[in-house]
C-alpha positions as CSV (number, residue, x, y, z in Angstrom):
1,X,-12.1,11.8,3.3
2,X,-9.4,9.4,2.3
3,X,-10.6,6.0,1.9
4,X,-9.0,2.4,1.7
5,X,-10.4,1.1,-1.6
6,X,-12.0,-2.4,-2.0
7,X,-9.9,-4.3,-4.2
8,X,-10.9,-7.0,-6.0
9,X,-8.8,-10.5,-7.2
10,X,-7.4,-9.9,-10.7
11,X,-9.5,-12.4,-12.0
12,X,-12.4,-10.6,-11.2
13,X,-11.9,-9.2,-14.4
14,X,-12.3,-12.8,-16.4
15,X,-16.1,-14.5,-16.9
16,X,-17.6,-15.3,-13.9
17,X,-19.4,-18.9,-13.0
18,X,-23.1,-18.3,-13.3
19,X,-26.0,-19.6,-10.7
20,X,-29.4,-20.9,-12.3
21,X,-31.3,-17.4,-11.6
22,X,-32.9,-16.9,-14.4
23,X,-32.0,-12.8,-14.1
24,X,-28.2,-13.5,-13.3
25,X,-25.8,-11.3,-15.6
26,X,-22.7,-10.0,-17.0
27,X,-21.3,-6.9,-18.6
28,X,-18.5,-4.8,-19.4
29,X,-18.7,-1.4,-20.2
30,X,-16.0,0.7,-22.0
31,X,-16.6,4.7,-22.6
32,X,-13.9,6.4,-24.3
33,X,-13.3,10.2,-25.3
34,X,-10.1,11.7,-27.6
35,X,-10.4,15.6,-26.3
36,X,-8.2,16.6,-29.2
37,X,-10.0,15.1,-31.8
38,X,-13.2,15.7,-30.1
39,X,-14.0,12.0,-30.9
40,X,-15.5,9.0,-28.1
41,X,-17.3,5.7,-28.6
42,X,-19.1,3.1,-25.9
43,X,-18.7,-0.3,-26.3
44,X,-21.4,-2.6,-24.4
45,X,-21.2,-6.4,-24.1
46,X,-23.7,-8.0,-21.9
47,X,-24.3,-12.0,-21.2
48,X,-27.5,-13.6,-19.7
49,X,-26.3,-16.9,-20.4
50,X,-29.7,-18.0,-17.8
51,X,-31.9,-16.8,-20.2
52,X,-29.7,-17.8,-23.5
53,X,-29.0,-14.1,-24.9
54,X,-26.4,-11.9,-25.4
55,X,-26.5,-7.8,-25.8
56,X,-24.0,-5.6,-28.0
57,X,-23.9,-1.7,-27.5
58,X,-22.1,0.0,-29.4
59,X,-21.3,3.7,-31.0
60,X,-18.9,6.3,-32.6
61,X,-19.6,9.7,-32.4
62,X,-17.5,13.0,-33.4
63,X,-18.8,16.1,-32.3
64,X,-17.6,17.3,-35.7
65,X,-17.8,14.3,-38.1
66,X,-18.6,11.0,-38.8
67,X,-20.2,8.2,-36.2
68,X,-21.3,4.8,-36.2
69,X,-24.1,2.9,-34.2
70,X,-24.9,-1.1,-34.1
71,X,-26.9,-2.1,-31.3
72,X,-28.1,-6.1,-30.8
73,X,-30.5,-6.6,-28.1
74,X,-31.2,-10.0,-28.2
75,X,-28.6,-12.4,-29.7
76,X,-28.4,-15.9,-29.3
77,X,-25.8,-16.6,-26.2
78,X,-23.0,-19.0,-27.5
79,X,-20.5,-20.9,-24.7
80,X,-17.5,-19.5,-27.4
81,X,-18.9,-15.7,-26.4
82,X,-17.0,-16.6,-22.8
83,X,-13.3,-16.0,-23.6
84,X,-10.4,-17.1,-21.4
85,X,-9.5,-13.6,-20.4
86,X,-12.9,-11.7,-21.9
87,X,-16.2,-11.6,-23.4
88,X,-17.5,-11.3,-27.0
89,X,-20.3,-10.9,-28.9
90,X,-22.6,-10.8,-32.2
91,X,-18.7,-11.6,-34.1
92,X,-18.3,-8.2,-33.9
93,X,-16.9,-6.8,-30.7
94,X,-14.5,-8.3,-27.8
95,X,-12.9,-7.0,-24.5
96,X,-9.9,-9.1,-23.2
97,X,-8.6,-8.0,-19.6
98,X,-4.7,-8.6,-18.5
99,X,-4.4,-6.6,-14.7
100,X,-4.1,-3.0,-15.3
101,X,-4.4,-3.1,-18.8
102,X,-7.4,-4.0,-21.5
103,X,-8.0,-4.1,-25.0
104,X,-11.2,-3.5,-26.7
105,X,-11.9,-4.3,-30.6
106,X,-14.7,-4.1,-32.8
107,X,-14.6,-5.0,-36.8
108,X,-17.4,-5.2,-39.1
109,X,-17.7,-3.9,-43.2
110,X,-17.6,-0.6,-41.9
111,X,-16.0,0.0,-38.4
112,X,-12.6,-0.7,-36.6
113,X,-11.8,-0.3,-33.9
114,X,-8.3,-1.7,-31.6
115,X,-8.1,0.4,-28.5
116,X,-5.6,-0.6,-25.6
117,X,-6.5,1.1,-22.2
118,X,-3.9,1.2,-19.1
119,X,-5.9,1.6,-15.7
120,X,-5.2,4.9,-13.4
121,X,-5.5,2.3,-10.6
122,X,-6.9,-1.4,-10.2
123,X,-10.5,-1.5,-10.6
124,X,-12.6,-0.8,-7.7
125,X,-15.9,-1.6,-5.9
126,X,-16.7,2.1,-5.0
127,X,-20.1,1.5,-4.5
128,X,-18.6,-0.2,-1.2
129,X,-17.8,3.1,-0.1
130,X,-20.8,4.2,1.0
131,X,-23.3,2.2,2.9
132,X,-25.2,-0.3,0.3
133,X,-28.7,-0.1,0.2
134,X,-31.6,-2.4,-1.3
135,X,-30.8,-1.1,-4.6
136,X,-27.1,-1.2,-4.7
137,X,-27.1,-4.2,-3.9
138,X,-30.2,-5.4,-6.4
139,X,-28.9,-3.5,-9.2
140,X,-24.7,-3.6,-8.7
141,X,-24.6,-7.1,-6.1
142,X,-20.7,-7.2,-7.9
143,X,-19.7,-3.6,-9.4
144,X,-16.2,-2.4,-10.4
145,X,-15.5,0.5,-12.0
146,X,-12.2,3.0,-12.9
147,X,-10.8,5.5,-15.0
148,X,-7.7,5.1,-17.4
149,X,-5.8,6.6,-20.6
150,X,-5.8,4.6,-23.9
151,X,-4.2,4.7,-27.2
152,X,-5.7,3.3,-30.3
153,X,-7.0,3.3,-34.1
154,X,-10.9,3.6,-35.4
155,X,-11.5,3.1,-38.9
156,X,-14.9,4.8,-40.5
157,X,-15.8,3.8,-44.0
158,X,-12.1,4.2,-45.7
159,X,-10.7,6.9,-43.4
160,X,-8.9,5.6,-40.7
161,X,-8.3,7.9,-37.1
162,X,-5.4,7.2,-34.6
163,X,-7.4,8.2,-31.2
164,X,-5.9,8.8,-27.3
165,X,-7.3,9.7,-24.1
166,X,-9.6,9.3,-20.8
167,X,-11.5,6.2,-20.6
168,X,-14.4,5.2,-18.0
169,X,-15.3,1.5,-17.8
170,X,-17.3,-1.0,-15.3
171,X,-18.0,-4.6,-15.4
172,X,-20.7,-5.7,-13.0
173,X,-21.7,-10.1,-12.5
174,X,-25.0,-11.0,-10.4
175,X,-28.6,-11.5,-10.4
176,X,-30.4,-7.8,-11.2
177,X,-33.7,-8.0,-10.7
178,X,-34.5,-5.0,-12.8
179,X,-38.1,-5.5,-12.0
180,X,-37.7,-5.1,-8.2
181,X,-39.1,-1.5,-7.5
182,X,-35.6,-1.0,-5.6
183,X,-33.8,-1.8,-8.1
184,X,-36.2,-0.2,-10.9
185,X,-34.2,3.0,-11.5
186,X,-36.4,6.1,-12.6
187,X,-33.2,8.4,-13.5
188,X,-30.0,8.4,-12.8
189,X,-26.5,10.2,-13.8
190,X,-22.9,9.5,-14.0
191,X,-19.7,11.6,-14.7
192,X,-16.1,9.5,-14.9
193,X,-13.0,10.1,-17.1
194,X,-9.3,10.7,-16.2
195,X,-6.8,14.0,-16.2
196,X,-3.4,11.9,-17.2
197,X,-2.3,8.6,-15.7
198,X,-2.5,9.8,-12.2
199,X,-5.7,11.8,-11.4
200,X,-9.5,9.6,-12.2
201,X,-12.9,10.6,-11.1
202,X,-16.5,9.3,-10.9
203,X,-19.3,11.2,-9.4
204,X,-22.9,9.7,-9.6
205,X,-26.5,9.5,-8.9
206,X,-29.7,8.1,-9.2
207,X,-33.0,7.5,-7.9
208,X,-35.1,4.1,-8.2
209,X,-39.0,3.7,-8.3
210,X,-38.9,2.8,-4.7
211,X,-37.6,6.4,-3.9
212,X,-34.0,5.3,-3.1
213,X,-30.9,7.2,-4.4
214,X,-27.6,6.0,-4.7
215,X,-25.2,8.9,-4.4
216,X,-21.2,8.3,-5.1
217,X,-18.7,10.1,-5.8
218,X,-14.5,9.7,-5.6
219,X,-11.1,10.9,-6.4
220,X,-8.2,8.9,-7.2
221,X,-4.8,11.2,-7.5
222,X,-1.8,10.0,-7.4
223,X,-2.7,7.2,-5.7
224,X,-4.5,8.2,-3.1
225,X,-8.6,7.8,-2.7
226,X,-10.9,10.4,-1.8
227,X,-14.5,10.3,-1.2
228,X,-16.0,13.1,-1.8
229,X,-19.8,14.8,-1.8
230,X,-21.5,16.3,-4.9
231,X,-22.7,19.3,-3.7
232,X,-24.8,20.0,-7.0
233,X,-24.7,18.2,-10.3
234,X,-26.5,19.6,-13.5
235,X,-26.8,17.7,-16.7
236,X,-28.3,19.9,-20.0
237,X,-30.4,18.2,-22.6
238,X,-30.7,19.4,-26.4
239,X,-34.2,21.4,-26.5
240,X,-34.9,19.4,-29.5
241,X,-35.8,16.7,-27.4
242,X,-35.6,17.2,-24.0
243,X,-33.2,13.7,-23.7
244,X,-29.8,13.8,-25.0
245,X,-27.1,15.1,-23.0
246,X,-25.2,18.4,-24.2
247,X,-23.3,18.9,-21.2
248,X,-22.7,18.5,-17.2
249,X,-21.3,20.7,-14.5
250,X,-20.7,18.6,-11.1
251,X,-19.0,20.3,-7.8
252,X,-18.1,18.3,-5.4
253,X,-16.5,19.1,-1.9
254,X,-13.8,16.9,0.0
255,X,-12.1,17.9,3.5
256,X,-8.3,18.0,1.9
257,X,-9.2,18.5,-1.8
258,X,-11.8,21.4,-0.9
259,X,-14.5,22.3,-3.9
260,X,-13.9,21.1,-7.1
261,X,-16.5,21.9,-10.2
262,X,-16.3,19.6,-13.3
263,X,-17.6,20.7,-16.5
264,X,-18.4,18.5,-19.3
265,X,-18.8,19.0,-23.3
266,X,-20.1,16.5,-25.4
267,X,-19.5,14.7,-28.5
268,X,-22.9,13.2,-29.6
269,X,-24.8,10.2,-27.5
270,X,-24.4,6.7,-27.7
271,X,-28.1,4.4,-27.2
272,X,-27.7,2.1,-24.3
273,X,-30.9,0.0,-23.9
274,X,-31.3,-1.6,-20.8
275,X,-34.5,-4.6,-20.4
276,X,-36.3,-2.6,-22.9
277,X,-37.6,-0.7,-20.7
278,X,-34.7,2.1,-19.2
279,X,-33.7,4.5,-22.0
280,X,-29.5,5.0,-21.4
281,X,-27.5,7.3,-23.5
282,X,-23.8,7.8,-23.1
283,X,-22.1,10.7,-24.2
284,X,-17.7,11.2,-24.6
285,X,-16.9,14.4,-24.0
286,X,-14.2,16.5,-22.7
287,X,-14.0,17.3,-18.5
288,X,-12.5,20.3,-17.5
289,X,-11.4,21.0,-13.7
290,X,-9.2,24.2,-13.3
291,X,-6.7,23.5,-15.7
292,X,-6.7,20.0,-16.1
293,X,-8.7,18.7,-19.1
294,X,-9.2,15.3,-20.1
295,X,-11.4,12.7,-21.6
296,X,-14.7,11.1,-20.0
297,X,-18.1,9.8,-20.4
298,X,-21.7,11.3,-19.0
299,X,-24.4,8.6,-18.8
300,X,-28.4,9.1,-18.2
301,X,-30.7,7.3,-17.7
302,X,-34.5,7.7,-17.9
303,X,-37.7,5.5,-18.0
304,X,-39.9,7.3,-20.4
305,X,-43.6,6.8,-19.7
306,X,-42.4,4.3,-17.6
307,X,-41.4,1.9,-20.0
308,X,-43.9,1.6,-22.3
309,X,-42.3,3.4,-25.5
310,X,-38.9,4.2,-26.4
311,X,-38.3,8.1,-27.8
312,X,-39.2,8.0,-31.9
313,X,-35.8,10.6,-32.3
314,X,-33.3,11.8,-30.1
315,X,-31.3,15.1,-31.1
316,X,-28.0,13.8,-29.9
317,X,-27.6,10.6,-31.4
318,X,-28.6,7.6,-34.0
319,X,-31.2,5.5,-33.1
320,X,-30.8,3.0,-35.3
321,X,-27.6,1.3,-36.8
322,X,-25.4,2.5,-39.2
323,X,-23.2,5.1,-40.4
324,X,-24.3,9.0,-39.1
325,X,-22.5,12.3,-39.1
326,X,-23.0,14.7,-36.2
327,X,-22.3,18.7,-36.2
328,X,-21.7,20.3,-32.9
329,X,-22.4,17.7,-31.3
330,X,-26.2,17.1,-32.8
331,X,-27.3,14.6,-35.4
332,X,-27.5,15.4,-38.9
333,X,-27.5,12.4,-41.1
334,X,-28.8,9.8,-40.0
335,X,-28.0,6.4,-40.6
336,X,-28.4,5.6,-44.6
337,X,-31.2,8.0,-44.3
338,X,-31.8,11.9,-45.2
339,X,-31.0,14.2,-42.8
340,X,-32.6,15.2,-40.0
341,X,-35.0,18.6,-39.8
């Protein structure tokens, strides 16, 4: 079904004006994949400036090569973390946001990274698409979300990587009352990337504690905005663990576009903590639909024994911060440690 989209004002992209509520947030989300290289990253800033703390996720990984993880849960929230145009974090990473276009930078000893992203189209609220529910609007009261192609440069250590590709990114303001069993998601999916700089996708689901799902799933091509149904979605996980994503295969049916199936390879997962209580992991990885191929991200997310332990060791990705190297995909040093058995 074609669809009008919600826009949103361009400064919808800029720091929002925060209520009292104690759970009121903000976050900006950037996953990025270079098919090619077989290379992605996820870069995470979050603000609870309510509660006085700030979050940084963020990760490297090369399905064939070196990767880089440094995750901050609870840093202190600074006024100066509220840029003009952006958001930053722990002095490490930024995201600065001028209409259709972004860029995203991270520098420490180790890591660079200067990425530049130019949208497929103006950000969206897709989850006003479909009828909002209690947990929609608990979990994503402002959500916008879209699919672009970026050019850029990482550095790992002393070897430097020009990068280009599909990107996935959201930003999302509002009070989230994680802790509201509507809003209390048990597991949940998501597929999004881009073919080019005319053709973005973005299929997901999930189901909260309370037994609600959130299904959503749309085309953008060539400027035009489908919604669409997923008529089966699976996600494979590493036997090692049972957790990290390998791959996806989504189909999804629309009136005019017909059935389309989506598969996904991965690069290695990135840890995205949420509340320390959901267990996120994002994975870059290469889509392929027909012959189109791009860059994209799959996200899960589980709450494992309902949030009262995190996993000890995850197949597909670092845990802790630091420099790691990763072989098809799997983790086999781990960071300044010996590898993994």
């Amino acid at each position: 079904m074609i669809v009008n989209p919600v826009l949103m004002p361009e400064n919808s992209e800029w720091p929002h004006d925060h209520n009292g509520d104690e759970w009121w947030q903000e976050s900006v989300v950037l996953s990025w994949a270079d098919p090619e290289k077989e290379m992605g990253g996820v870069m995470r800033i979050g603000h609870q400036p309510n509660r006085g703390f700030t979050k940084c996720c963020f990760g490297i990984v090369s399905r064939n090569g070196p990767g880089y993880s440094r995750n901050a849960q609870d840093l202190p929230f600074r006024s100066s973390d509220r840029l003009p145009t952006g958001f930053s974090t722990d002095d490490f990473v930024s995201a600065t946001f001028d209409g259709k276009t972004s860029r995203w930078t991270a520098r420490d000893e180790y890591c660079e990274m200067e990425i530049d992203v130019v949208d497929v189209h103006d950000p969206y609220d897709f989850m006003s698409l479909t009828p909002r529910t209690q947990t929609t609007e608990t979990w994503f009261s402002n959500h916008i979300q879209g699919a672009g192609n970026f050019k850029g440069r990482v550095r790992l250590g002393d070897r430097w990587f020009d990068v280009q590709g599909g990107t996935y990114r959201d930003h999302s303001w509002g009070t989230r009352l994680i802790h509201n069993p509507r809003a209390d998601l048990y597991a949940g999916w998501w597929l999004g990337g881009s073919f080019g700089p005319n053709y973005s996708f973005g299929f997901q689901n999930g189901r909260s504690q309370s037994g609600d799902s959130m299904p959503c799933a749309y085309l953008v091509i060539d400027g035009v905005t489908y919604l669409a149904e997923v008529v089966d979605a699976e996600v494979s996980v590493a036997l090692g663990d049972g957790i990290s994503p390998k791959g996806v295969k989504v189909v999804v049916y629309e009136p005019t576009l017909g059935e389309l199936t989506f598969k996904a390879r991965g690069y290695g997962s990135v840890v995205m903590a949420l509340e320390g209580k959901h267990f996120e992991l994002s994975m870059p990885c290469t889509v392929q639909c027909g012959d189109l191929i791009g860059g994209g991200s799959v996200e899960t997310i589980l709450n494992p024994r309902n949030g009262t332990t995190r996993p000890f060791w995850i197949e597909g990705g670092a845990l802790e911060n630091g420099p790691n190297e990763f072989q098809g995909g799997k983790l086999v040093q781990a960071p300044f440690g010996p590898p993994q058995v």
